[in-house]
C-alpha positions as CSV (number, residue, x, y, z in Angstrom):
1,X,149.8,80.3,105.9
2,X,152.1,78.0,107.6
3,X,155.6,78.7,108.9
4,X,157.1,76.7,105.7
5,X,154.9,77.8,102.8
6,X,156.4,80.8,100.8
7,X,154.1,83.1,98.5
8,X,154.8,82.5,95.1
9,X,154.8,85.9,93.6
10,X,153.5,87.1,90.8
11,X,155.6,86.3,87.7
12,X,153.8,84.9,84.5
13,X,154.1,80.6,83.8
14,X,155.9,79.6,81.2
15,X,154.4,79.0,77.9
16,X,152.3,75.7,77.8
17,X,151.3,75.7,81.4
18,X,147.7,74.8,81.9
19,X,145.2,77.4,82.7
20,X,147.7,80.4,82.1
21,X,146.5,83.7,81.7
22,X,149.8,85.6,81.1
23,X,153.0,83.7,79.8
24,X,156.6,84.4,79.1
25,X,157.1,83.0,75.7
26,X,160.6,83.9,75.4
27,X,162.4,80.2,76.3
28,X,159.9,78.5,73.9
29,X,160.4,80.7,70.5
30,X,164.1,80.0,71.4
31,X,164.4,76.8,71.6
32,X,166.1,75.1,69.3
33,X,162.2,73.5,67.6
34,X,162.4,77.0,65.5
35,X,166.1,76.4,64.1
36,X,165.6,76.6,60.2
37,X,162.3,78.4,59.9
38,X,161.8,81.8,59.1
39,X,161.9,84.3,61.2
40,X,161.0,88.3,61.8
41,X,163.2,90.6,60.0
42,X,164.1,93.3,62.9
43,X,164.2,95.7,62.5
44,X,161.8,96.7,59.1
45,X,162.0,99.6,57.3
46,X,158.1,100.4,56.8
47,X,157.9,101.2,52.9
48,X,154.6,101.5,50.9
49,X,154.4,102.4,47.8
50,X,151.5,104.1,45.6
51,X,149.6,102.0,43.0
52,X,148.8,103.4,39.4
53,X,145.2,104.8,39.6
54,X,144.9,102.7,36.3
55,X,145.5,99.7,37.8
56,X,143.8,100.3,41.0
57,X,140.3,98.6,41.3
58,X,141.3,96.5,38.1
59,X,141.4,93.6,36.8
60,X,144.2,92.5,34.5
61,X,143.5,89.6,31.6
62,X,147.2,88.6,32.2
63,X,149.1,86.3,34.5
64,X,150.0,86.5,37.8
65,X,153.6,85.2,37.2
66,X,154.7,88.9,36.9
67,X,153.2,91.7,38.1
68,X,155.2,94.5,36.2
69,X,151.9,97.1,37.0
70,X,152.7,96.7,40.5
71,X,155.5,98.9,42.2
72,X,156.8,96.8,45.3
73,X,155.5,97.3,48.7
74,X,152.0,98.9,47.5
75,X,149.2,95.7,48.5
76,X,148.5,94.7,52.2
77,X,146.5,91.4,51.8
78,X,146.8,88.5,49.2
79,X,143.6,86.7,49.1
80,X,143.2,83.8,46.7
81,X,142.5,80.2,45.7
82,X,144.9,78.7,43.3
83,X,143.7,76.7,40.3
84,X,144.4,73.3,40.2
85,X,147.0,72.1,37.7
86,X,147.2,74.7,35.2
87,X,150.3,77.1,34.5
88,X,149.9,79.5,31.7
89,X,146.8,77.9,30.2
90,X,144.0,76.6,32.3
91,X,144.3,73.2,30.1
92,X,148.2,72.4,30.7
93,X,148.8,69.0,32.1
94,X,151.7,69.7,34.9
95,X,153.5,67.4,37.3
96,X,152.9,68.4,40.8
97,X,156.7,68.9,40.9
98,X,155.5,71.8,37.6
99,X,152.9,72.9,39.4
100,X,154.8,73.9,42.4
101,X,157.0,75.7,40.5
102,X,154.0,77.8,38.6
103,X,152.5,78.3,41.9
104,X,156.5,79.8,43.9
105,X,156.6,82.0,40.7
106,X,153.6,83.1,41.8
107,X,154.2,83.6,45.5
108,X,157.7,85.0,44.8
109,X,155.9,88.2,43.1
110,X,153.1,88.2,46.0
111,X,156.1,88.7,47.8
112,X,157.6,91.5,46.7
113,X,154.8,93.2,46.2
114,X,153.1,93.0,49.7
115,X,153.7,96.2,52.1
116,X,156.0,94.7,55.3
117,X,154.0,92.9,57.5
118,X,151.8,92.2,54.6
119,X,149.7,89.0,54.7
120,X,148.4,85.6,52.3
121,X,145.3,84.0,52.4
122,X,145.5,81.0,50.3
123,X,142.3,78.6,50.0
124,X,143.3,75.0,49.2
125,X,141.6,71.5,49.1
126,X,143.6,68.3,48.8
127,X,142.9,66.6,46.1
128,X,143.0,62.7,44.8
129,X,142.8,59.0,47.0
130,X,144.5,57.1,45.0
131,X,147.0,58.4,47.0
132,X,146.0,61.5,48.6
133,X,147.6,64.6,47.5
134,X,148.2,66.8,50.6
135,X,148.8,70.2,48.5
136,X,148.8,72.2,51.7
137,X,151.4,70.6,52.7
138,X,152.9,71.4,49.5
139,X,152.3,74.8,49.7
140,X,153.2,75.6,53.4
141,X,156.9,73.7,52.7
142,X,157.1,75.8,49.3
143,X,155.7,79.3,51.3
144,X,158.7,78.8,53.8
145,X,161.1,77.6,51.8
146,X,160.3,81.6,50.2
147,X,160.9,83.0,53.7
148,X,157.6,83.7,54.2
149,X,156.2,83.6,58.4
150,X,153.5,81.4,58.9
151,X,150.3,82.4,61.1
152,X,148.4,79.4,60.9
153,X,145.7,77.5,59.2
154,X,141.8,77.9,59.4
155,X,139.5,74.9,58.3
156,X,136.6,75.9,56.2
157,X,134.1,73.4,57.6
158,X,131.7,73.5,54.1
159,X,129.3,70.5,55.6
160,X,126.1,73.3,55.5
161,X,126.6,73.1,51.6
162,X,123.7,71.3,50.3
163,X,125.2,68.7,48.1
164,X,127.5,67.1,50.7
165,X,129.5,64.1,49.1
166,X,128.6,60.7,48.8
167,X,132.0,59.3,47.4
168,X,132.4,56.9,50.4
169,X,134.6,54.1,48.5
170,X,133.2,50.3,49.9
171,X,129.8,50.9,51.4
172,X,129.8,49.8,55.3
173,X,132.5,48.1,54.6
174,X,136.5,47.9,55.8
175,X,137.6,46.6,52.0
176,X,138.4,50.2,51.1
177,X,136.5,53.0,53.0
178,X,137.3,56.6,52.1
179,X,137.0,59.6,53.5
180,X,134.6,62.4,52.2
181,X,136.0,66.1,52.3
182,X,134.3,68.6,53.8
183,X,136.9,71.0,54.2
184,X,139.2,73.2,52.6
185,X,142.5,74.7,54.0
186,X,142.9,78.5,54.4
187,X,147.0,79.0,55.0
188,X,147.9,82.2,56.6
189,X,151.3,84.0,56.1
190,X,153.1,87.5,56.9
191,X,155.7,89.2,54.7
192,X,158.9,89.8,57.2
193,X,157.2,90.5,60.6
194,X,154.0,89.5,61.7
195,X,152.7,93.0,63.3
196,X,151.0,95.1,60.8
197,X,151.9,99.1,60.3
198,X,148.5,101.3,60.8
199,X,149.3,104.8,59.1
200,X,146.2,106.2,61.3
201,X,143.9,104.1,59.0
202,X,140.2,102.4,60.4
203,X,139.6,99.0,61.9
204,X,136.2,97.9,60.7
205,X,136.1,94.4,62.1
206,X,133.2,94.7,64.8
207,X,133.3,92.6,68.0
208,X,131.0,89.8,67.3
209,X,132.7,88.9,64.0
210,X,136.3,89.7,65.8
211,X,135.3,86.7,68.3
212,X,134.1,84.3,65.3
213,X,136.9,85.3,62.8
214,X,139.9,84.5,65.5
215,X,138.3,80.8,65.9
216,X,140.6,78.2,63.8
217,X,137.3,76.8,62.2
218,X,135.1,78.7,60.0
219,X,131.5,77.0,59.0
220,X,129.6,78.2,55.6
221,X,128.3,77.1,52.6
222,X,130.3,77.0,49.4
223,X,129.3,78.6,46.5
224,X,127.6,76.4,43.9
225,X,129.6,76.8,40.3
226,X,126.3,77.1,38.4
227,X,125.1,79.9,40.2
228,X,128.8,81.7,39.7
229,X,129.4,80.7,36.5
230,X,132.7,79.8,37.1
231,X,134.1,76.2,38.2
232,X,135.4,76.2,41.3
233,X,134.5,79.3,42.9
234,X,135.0,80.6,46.5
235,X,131.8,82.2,48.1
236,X,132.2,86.0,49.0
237,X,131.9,85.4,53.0
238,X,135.7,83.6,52.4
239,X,137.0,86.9,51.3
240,X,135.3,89.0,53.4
241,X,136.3,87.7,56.7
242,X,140.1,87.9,55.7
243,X,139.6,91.3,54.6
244,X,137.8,92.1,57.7
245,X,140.3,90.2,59.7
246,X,143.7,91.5,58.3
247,X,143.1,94.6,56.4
248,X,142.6,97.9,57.7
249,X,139.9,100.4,55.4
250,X,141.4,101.9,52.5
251,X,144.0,99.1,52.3
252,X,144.7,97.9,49.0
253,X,143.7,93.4,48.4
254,X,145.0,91.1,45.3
255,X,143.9,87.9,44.4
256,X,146.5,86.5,41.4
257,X,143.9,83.9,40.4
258,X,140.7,86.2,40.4
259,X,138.3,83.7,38.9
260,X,134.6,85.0,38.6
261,X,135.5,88.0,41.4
262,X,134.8,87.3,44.9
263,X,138.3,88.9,46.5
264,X,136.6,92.1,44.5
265,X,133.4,92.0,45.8
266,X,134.6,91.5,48.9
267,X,137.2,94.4,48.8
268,X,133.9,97.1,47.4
269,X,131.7,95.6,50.4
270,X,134.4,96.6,53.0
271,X,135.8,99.8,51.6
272,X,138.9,98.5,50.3
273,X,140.4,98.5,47.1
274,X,141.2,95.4,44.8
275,X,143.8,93.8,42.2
276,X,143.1,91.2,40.3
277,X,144.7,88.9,37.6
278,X,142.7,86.2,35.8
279,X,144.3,84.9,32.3
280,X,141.0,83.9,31.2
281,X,138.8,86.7,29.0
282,X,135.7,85.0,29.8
283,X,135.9,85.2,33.5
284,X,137.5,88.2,33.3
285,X,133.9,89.5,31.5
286,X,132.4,87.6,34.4
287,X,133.8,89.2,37.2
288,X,133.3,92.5,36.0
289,X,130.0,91.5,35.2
290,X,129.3,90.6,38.9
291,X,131.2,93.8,39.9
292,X,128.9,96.0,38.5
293,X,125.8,94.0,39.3
């Protein structure tokens, strides 16, 4: 070492450097980029609640809108895929601006009823070209405009499905080109802090899927509706890997838009329990069906 050259000691680079393997995040989350967004609640009073055995493992042919069976603070993971333009029937004709709405009514009782440190999984494609309709954009201004803390977003790469679109607009051609989906948007939230309470319960997440699950891009197949039975259905692996990833056993899922009864089968497969709500008798027969089965 030459005469001039002083050792740099040991303290950790600030957050962005290149190649850092310990940071001090502390200037960054205080900069003024984070004025107006929500922020942790600290400290949190840990509160959670006991749900009624009858409407434990259930599934409720009501809406979601309220959720009177539910005492607050009593579910630990929300796990769901809205349905697209539909408010108390599944053939109402809403603006997007209605829709919204339906969908913070929603959210706004997720809310209350999720433990502290509670999370929401929401599954979302865009929809439309004509223009585009960016609904996760939607949602994520409408989920912090609730005060809910945002985790991130996984992409649901679904190009193993085997009927992969072919809507390509103008064939080979600049005229009016469009592009083909093969995504879907999973939006990640916490109730109030983003650290989750263990009350001495079991992690059951093993190593291998830890490593896949924290990746921001998820790859397999959709569920085809004919097999389900239902139209727009979410394959079981969706809901298993957030209740892997985010629950602890024992913990308690609900899925306000149950639909033919993945978040369920899901929950039974990893020891948890479920709540659902579906408004619709037939799919409410459906998912209990496929329960059972």
């Amino acid at each position: 070492m030459g005469i001039n050259q002083k050792r740099t000691g040991t303290k950790t680079s600030a957050f962005g450097s290149p190649g850092r393997i310990g940071h001090d995040s502390t200037s960054f989350y205080s900069s003024r980029l984070y004025e107006g967004l929500p922020k942790e609640e600290m400290p949190v009073e840990y509160v959670e609640n006991p749900i009624p055995d009858e409407v434990l493992d259930a599934i409720l042919c009501k809406s979601s809108e309220r959720m009177n069976e539910l005492p607050s603070s009593s579910v630990h993971l929300m796990v769901t895929s809205p349905p697209y333009n539909v408010g108390k029937e599944y053939d109402e004709n809403l603006s997007l601006s209605e829709y919204r709405e339906f969908l913070k009514t929603v959210w706004s009782e997720v809310k209350r009823v999720l433990v502290p440190g509670g999370r929401v999984c929401i599954d979302i494609a865009n929809l439309g070209r004509k223009p585009y309709i960016p609904l996760h954009a939607f949602i994520i201004k409408d989920m912090l405009d609730l005060g809910f803390l945002m985790r991130g977003e996984i992409l649901w790469n679904k190009a193993s499905s085997g009927s992969p679109s072919t809507a390509w607009g103008t064939w080979q051609s600049p005229k009016n080109p469009t592009l083909r989906d093969i995504h879907e948007y999973i939006l990640i939230f916490s109730k109030d802090m983003f650290t989750k309470k263990n009350l001495g319960r079991k992690s059951t997440i093993p190593k291998n899927e830890f490593l896949e699950f924290t990746k921001s891009i998820w790859s397999f197949a959709a569920e085809p509706a004919r097999k389900v039975g239902h139209r727009a259905p979410f394959p079981v692996e969706l809901p298993y890997r957030l209740i892997q990833f985010y629950t602890f056993e024992g913990e308690t899922v609900i899925d306000p838009f149950m639909g033919s009864g993945q978040a369920a089968i899901a929950a039974i497969k990893t020891n948890r329990h479920y709540v659902g709500y579906e408004i619709d008798e037939n799919y409410v027969s459906l998912a209990k069906r496929r329960i059972r089965e």
